[in-house]
N, C-alpha and C positions, 0 to 999 in steps of 0.2 A: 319068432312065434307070435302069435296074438294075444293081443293082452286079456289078463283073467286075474280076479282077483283070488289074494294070497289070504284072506282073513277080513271076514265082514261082522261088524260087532252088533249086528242086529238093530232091528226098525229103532229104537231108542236113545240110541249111544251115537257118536262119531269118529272118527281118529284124525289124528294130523302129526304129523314130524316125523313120516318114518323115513328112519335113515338103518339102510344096510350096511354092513362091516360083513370084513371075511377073517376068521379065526386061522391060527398059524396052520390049523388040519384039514384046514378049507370050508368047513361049514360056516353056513351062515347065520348072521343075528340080525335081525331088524329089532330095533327101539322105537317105539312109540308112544303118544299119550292121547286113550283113549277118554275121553267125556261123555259124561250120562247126561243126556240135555233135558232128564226132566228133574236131574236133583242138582246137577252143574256140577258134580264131583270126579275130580278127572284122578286119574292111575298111569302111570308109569310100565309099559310091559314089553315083554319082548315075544318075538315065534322065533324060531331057528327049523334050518334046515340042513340037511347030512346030505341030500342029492343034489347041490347044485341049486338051488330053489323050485326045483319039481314039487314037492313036497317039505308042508311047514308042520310042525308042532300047534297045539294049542298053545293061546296066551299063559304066559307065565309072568305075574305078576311081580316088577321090582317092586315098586314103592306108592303109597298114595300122594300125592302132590297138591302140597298145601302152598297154594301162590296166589297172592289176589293184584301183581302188578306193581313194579314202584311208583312212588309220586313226587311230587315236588314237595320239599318239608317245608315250603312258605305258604303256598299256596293250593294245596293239597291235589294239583293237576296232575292225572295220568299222564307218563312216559310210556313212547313205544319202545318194550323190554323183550318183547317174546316169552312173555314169564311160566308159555305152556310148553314151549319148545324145549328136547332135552339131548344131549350129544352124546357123544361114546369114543372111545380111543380104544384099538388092541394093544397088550403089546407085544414081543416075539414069543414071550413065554402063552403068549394065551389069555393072559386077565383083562377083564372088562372093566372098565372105567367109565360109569355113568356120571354123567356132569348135569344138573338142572337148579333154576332158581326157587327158593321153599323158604316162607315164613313160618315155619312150626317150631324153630329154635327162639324166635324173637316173643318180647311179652306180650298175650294175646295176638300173639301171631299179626303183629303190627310192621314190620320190617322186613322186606324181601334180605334173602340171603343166597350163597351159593353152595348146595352141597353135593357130596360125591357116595356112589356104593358101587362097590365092587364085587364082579363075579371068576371064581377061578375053575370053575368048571363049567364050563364054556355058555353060560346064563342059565343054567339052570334054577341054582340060590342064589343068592343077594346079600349084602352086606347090609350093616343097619345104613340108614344115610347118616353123616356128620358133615356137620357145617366146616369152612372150610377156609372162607373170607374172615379176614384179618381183625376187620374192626365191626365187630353186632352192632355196632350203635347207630349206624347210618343202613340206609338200600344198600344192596348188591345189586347186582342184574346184568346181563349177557354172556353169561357163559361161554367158552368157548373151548376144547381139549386136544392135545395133540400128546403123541408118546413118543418120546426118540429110540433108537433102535439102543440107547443102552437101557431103557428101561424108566428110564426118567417124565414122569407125569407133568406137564406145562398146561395150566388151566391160565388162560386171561377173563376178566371181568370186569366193569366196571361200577367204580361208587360214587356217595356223594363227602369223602371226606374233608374236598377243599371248598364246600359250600359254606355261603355266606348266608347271614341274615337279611340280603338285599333279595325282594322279590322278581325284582325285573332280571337276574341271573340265575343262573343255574350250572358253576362250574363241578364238572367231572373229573374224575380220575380214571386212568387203566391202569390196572396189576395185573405180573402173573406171580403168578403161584408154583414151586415148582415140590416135588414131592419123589423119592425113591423109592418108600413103601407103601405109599396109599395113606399113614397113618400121620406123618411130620411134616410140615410147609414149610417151605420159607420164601416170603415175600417180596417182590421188590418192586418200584414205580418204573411202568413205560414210559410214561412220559407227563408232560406239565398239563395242569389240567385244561380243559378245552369249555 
């Protein structure tokens, strides 16, 4: 068929990261985050559709997204984080798993982090978000979520907790994070830092 748009946020706004998922009853979800480019305040949302993507919903608002980028803690240089891009996992039962990077838990919202909210009625409401990365004291950033078919939530991320006080470095870490209910983590290192 030819392409047509599914949701246009009007002359002000823009969107970027829509990513589609199919719900166990076949409807669909796209996640996106849409920015207002005259106040720069960007949102969290989803459309869904019951036909197949013929037909979408209006936006329905998960979360405001308070993310200004991680940086270097020596030299206060932006990383490239994707810190507007946000993911999603089903899983067989149906819940949504919203994964994105948000400084709103850190002091003055100083510190990227990774948090999660979940939807069990197939995006319609939203979970509050809660942070999720192990250690607040350092950046989080890239996200990334998968579910296993037992149900099991696998978010990887990456921080800076094997950083040094040497400027000319900059070692990382990856974790995932692995979770049953949405609500208990538990943590472990991928691998050595890089």
């Amino acid at each position: 068929e030819p392409t047509r748009t599914i949701y246009d946020p009007g002359e002000n706004d823009q969107t970027i990261g829509a990513r589609i998922e199919v719900l166990p009853n076949g409807n669909l979800v796209n996640l996106f985050t849409q920015i207002n480019l005259i106040t720069g305040e960007s949102t969290l949302n989803v459309i869904l559709s019951s036909d197949k993507g013929t037909t979408w919903s209006a936006p329905i608002k998960v979360n405001d997204i308070f993310s200004f980028g991680a940086r270097d803690p020596e030299t206060g240089a932006a990383i490239r984080d994707g810190s507007i891009l946000a993911q999603l996992a089903i899983s067989r039962e149906g819940v949504i798993t919203a994964v994105w990077q948000d400084a709103r838990f850190s002091p003055g919202g100083s510190l990227e982090g990774v948090v999660v909210s979940q939807s069990s009625d197939g995006g319609n409401t939203w979970s509050e978000p809660v942070q999720i990365n192990r250690d607040p004291t350092v950046h989080a950033f890239l996200p990334s979520i998968h579910v296993r078919k037992d149900g099991t939530i696998g978010i990887t991320y990456h921080d800076f907790r094997s950083n040094t006080a040497d400027p000319a470095t900059l070692p990382t870490d990856t974790w995932l994070t692995r979770s049953r209910d949405g609500v208990t983590w538990r943590e472990s290192r991928v691998s050595n830092p890089f």
